[in-house]
LUMDOLUM-175131 format. One line per field, with one value per residue: x, y, z of N, C-alpha, C, O in turn; residue number from 1. Coordinates in nm, 3 decimals, always signed. Example, Ala and Ser with C-alpha at 12.3 -4.5 7.8 and 13.67 -1.06 7.14 Angstrom:
2
n.xx <- [+1.319_+1.285] $
n.yy <- [-0.569_-0.225] $
n.zz <- [+0.780_+0.708] $
ca.xx <- [+1.230_+1.367] $
ca.yy <- [-0.450_-0.106] $
ca.zz <- [+0.780_+0.714] $
c.xx <- [+1.320_+1.290] $
c.yy <- [-0.330_+0.003] $
c.zz <- [+0.780_+0.787] $
o.xx <- [+1.424_+1.341] $
o.yy <- [-0.332_+0.114] $
o.zz <- [+0.846_+0.804] $
n <- [1_2] $
//
This chain:
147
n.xx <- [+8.197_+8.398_+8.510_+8.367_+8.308_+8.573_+8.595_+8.423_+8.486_+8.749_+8.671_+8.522_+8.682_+8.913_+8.702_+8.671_+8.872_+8.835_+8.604_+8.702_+8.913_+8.731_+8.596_+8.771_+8.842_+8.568_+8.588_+8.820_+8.698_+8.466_+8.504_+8.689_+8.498_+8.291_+8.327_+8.241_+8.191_+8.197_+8.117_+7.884_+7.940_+7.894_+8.146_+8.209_+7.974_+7.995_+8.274_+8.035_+7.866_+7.995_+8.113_+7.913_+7.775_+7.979_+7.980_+7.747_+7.747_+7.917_+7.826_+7.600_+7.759_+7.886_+7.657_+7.629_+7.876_+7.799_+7.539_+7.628_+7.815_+7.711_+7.559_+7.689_+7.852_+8.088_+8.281_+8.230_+8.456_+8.671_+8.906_+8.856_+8.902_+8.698_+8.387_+8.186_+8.199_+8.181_+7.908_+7.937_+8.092_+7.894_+7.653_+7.815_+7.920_+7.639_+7.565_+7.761_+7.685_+7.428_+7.506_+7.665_+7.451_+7.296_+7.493_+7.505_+7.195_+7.154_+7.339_+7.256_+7.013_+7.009_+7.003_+7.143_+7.451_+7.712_+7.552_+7.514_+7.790_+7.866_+7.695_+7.753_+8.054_+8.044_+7.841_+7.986_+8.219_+8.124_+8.087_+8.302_+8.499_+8.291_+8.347_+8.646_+8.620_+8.457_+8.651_+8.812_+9.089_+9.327_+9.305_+9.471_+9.567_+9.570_+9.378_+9.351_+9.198_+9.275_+9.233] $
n.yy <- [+0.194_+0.184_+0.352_+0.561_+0.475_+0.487_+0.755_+0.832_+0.703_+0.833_+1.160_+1.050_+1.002_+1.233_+1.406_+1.327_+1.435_+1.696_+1.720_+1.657_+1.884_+2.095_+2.010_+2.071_+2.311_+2.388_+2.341_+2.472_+2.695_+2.695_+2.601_+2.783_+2.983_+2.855_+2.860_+3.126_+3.509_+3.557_+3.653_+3.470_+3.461_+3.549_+3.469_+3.246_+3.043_+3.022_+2.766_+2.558_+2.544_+2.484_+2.250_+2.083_+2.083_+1.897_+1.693_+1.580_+1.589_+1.382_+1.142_+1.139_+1.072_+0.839_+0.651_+0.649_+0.532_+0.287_+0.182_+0.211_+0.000_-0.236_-0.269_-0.357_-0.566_-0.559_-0.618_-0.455_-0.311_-0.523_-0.738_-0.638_-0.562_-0.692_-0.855_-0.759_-0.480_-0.262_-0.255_-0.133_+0.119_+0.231_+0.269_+0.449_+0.632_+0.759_+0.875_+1.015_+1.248_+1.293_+1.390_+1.587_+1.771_+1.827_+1.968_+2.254_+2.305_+2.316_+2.474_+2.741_+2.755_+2.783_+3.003_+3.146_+3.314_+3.153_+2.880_+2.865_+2.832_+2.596_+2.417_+2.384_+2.260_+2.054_+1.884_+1.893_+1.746_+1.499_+1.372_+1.409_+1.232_+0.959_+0.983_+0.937_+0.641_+0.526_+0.549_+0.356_+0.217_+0.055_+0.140_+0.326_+0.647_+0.871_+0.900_+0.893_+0.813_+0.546_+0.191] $
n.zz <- [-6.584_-6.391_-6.381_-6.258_-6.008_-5.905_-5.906_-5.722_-5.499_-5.451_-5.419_-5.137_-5.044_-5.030_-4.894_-4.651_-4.550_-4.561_-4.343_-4.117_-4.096_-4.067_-3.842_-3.662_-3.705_-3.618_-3.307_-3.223_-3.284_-3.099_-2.855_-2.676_-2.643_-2.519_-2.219_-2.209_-2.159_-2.456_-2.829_-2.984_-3.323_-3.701_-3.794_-3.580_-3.642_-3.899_-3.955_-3.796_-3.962_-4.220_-4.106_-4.071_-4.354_-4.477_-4.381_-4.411_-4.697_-4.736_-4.637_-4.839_-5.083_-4.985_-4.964_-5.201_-5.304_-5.126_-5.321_-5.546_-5.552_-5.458_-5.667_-5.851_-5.762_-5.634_-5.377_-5.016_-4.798_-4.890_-4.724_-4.440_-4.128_-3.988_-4.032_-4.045_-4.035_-4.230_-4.236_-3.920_-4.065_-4.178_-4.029_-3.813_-3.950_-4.065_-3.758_-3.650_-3.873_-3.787_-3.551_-3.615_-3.780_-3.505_-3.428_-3.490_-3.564_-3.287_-3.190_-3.326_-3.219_-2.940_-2.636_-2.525_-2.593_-2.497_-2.444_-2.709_-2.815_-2.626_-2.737_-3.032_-2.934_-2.793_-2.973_-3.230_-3.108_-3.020_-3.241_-3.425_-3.256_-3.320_-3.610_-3.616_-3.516_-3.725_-3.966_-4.229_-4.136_-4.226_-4.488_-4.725_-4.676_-4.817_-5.145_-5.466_-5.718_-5.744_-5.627] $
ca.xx <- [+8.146_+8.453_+8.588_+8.227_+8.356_+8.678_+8.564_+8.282_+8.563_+8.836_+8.554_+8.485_+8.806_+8.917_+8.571_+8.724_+8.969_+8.755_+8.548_+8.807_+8.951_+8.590_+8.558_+8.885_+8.831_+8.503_+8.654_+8.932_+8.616_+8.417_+8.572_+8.705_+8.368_+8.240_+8.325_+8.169_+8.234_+8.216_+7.984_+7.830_+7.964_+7.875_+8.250_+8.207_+7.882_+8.064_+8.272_+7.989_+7.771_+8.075_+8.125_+7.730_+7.766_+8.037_+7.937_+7.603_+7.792_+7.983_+7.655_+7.560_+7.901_+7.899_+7.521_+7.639_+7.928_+7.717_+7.436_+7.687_+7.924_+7.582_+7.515_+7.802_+7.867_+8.221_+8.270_+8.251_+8.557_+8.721_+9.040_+8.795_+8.960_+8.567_+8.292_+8.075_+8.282_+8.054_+7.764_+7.968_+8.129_+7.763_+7.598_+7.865_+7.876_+7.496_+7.537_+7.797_+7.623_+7.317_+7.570_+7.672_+7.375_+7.254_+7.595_+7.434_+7.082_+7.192_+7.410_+7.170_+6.865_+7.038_+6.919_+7.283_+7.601_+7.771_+7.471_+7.575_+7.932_+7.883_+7.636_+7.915_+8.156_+7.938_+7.828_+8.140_+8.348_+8.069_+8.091_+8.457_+8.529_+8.189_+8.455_+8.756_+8.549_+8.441_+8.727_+8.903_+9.253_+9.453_+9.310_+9.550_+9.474_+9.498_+9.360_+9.346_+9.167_+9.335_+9.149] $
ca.yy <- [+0.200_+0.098_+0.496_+0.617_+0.407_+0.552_+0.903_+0.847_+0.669_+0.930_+1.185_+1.026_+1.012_+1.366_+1.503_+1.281_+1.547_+1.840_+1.670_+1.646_+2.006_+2.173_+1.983_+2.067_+2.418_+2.465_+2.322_+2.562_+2.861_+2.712_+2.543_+2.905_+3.022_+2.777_+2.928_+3.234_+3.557_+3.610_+3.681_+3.373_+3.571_+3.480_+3.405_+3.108_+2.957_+2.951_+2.652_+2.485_+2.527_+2.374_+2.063_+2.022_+2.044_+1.846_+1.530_+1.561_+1.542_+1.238_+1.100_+1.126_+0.978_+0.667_+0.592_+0.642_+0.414_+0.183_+0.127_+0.150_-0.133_-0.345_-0.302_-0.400_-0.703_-0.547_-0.686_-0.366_-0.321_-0.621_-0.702_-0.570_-0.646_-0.751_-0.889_-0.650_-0.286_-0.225_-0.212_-0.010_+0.212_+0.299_+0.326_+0.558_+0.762_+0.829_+0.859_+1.144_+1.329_+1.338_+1.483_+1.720_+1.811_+1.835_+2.085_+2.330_+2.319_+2.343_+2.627_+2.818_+2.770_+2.799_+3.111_+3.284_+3.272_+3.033_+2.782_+2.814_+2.793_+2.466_+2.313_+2.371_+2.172_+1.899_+1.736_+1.886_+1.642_+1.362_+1.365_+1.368_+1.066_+0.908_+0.959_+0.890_+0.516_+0.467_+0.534_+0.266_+0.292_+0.010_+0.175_+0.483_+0.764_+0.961_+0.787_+0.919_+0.759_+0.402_+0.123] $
ca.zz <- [-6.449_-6.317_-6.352_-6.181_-5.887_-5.848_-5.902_-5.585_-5.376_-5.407_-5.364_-5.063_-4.943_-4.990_-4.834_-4.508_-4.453_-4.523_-4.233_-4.014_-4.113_-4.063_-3.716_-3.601_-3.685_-3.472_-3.199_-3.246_-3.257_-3.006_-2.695_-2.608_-2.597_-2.397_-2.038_-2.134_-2.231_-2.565_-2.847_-3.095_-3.402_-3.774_-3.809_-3.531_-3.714_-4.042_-3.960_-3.755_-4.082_-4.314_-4.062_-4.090_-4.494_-4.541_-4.368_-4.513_-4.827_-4.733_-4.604_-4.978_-5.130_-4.930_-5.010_-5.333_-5.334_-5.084_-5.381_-5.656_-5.491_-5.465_-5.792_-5.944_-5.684_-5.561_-5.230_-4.979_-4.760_-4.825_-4.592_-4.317_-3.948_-3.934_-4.195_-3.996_-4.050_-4.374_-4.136_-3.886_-4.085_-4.282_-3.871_-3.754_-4.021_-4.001_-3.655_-3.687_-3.953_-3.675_-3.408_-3.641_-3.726_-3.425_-3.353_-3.600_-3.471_-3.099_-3.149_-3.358_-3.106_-2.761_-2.603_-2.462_-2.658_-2.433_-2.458_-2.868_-2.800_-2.574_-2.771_-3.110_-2.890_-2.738_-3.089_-3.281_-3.055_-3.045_-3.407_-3.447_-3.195_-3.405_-3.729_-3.586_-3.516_-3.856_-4.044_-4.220_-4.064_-4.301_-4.598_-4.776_-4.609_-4.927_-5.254_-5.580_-5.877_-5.767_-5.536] $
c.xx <- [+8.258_+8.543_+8.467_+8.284_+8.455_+8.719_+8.515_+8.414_+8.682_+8.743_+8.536_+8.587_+8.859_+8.840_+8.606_+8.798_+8.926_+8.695_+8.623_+8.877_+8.888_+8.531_+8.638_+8.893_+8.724_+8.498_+8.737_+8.805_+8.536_+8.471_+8.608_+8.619_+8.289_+8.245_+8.271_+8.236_+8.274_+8.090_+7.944_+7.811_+7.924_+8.035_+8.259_+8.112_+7.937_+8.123_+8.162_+7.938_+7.871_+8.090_+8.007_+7.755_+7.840_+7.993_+7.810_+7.653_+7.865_+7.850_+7.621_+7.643_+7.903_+7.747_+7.558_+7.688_+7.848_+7.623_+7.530_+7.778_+7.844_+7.555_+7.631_+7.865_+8.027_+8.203_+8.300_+8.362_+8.632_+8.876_+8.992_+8.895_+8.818_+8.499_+8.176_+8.116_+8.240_+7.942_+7.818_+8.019_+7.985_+7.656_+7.654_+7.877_+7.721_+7.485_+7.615_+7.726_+7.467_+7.366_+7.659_+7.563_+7.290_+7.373_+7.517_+7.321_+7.064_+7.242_+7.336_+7.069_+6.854_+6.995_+7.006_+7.389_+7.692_+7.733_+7.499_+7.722_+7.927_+7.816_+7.710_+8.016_+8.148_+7.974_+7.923_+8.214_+8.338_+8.079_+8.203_+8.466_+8.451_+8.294_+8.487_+8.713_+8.539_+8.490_+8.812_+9.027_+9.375_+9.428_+9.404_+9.489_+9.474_+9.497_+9.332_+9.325_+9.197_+9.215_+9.223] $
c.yy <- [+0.201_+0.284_+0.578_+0.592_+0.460_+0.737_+0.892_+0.806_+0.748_+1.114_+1.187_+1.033_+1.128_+1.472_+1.434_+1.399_+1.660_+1.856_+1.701_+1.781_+2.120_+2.123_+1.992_+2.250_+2.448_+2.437_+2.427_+2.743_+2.848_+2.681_+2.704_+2.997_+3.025_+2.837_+3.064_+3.352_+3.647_+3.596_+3.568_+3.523_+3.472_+3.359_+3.243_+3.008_+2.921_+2.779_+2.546_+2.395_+2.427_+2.241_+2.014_+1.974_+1.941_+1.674_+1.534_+1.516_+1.384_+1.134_+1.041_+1.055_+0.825_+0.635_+0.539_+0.514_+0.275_+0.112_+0.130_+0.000_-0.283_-0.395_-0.402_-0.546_-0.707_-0.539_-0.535_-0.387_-0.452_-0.618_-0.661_-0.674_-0.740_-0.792_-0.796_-0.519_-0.227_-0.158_-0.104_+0.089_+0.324_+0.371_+0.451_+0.655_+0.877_+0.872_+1.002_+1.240_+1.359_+1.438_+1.638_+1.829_+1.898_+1.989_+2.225_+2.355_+2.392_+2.472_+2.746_+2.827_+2.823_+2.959_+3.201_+3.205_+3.155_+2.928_+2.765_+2.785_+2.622_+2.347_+2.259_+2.216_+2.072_+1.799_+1.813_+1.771_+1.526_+1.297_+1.313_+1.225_+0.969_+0.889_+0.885_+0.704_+0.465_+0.440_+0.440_+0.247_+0.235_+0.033_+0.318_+0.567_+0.885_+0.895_+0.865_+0.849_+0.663_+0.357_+0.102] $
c.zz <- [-6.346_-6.236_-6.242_-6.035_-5.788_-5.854_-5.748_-5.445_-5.337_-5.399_-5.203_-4.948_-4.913_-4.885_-4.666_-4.424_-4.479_-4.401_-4.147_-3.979_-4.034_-3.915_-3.613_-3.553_-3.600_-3.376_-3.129_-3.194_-3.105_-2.874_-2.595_-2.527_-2.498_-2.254_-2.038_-2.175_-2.346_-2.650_-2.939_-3.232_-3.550_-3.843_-3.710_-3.537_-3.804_-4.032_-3.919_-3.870_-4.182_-4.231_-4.115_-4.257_-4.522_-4.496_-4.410_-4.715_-4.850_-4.695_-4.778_-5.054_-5.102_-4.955_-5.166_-5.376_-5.277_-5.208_-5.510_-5.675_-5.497_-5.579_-5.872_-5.869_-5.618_-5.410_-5.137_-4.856_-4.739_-4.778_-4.502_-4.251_-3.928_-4.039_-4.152_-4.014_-4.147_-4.295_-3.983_-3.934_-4.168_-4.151_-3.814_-3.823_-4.067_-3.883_-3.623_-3.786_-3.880_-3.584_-3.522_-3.672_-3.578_-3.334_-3.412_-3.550_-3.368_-3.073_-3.194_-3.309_-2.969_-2.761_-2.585_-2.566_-2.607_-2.417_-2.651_-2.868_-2.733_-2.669_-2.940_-3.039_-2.866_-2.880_-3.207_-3.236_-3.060_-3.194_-3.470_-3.396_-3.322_-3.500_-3.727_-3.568_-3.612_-3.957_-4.059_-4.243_-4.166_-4.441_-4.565_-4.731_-4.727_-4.996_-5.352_-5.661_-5.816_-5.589_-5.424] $
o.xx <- [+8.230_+8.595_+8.507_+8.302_+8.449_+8.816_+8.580_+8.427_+8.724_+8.824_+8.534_+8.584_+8.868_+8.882_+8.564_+8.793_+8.979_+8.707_+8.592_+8.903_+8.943_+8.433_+8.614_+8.923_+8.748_+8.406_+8.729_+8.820_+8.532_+8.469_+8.566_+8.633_+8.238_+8.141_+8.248_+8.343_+8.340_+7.984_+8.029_+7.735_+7.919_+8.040_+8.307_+8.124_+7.950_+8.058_+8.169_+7.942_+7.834_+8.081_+7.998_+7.755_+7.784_+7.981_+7.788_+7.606_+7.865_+7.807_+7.622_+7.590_+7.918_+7.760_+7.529_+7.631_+7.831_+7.623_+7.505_+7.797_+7.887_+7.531_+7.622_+7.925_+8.081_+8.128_+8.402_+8.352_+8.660_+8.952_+9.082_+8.943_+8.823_+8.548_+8.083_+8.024_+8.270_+7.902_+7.745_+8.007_+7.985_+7.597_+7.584_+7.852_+7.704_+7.376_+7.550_+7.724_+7.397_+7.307_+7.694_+7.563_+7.241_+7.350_+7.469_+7.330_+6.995_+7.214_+7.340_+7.004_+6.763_+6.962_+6.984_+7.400_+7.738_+7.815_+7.501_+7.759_+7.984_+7.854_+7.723_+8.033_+8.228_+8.055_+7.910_+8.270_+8.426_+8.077_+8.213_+8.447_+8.519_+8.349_+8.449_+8.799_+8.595_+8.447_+8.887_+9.078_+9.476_+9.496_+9.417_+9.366_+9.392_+9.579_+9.250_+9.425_+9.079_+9.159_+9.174] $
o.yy <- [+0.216_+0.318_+0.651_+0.685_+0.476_+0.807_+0.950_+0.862_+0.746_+1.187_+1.293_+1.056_+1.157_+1.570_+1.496_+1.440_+1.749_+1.962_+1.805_+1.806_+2.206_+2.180_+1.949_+2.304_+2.524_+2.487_+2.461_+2.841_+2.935_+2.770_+2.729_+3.056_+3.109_+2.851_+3.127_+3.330_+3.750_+3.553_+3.593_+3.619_+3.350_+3.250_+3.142_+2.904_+2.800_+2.684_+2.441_+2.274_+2.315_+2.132_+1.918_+1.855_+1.864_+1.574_+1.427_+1.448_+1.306_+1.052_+0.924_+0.955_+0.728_+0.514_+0.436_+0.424_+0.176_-0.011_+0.038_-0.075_-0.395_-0.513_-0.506_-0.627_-0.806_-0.468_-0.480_-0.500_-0.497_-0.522_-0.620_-0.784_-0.845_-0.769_-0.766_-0.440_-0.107_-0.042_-0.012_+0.185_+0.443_+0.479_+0.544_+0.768_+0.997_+0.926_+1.096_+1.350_+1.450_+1.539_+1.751_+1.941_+2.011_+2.066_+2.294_+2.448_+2.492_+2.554_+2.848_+2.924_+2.875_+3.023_+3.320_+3.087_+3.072_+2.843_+2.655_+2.694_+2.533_+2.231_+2.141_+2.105_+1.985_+1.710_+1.743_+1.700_+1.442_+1.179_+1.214_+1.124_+0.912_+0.780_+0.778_+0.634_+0.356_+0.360_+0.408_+0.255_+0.298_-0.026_+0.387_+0.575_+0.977_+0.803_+0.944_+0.795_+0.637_+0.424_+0.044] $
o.zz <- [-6.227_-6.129_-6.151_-5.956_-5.666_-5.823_-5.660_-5.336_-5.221_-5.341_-5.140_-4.827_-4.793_-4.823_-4.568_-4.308_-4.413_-4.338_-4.090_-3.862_-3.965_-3.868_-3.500_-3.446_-3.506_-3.311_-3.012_-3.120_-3.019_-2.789_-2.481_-2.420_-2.424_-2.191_-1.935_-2.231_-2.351_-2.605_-3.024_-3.242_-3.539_-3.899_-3.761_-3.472_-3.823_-4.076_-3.983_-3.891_-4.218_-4.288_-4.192_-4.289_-4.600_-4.566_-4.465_-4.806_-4.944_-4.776_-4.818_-5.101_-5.176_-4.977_-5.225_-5.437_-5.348_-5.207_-5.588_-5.771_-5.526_-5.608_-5.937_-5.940_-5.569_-5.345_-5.179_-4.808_-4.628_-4.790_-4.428_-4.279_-3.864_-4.149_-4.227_-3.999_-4.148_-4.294_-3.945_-3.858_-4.199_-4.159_-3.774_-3.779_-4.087_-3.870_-3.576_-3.730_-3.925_-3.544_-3.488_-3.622_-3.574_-3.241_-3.322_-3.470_-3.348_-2.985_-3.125_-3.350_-2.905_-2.860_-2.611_-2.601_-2.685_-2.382_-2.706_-2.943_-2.795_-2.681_-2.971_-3.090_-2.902_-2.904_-3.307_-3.319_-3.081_-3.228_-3.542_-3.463_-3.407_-3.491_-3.776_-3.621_-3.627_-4.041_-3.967_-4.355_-4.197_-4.524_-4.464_-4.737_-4.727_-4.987_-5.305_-5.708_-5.792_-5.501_-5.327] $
n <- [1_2_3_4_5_6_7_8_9_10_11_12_13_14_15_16_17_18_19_20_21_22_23_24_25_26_27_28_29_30_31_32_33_34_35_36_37_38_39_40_41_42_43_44_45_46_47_48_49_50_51_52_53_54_55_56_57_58_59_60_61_62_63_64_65_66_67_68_69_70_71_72_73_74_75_76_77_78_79_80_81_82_83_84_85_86_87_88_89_90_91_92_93_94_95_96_97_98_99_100_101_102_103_104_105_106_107_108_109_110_111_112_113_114_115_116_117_118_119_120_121_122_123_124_125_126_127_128_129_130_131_132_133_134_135_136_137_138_139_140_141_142_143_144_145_146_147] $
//
């Protein structure tokens, strides 16, 4: 069990910087947009669609580890700065995976190209910050196999 664990948590950790990659990039497609312009092309959905997937996938990862960590009675982030950062880092990461969502949605519904370009950027950025919040900073920022 103990290898299950450290599969899900480096997993979890890698799919951080896909996140981060994939929210960096439609920033990068949309912000430009934004003032107008130009056309909502399938090339500047692509990333929206990979930010959307990938924190949906991390979404899934950390449930994972969340109910495997339970099971097994391993204490979840311990060394927290807080005894509460379990419960925020499990809030904000639902909370981003809504605003990305919600980037995805927004941009695919709006009515003019520049209403999909803004609405991309909006909860792209809300999302990010959201991250950038939840992530825990005095853990390795890359982890492989080890705790």
């Amino acid at each position: 069990m103990a290898t299950l664990y450290l599969v899900l948590l480096t997993l979890h950790n890698l799919n951080r910087w896909l996140i981060l990659v994939a929210g960096i990039w439609t920033l990068i497609r949309s912000v430009p947009g934004a003032s107008g312009g130009r056309t909502f092309t399938p090339a500047d959905r692509r990333p929206v669609v990979m930010f959307m997937g990938s924190l949906h996938l991390q979404v899934v990862l950390g449930l994972l580890l969340f109910a495997f960590m339970g099971m097994q009675n391993i204490p979840v982030f311990a060394g927290a700065p807080r005894a509460s950062f379990q419960w925020e880092h499990l809030g904000l990461g639902l909370i981003a995976a809504v605003f990305g969502t919600l980037a995805s949605v927004q941009a695919r519904k709006a009515a003019t190209d520049q209403g999909k370009f803004r609405a991309a950027t909006l909860w792209t950025a809300l999302s990010l910050v959201t991250i950038l919040l939840g992530i825990p900073w005095w853990r390795p920022l890359l982890r492989f196999f080890t705790q």
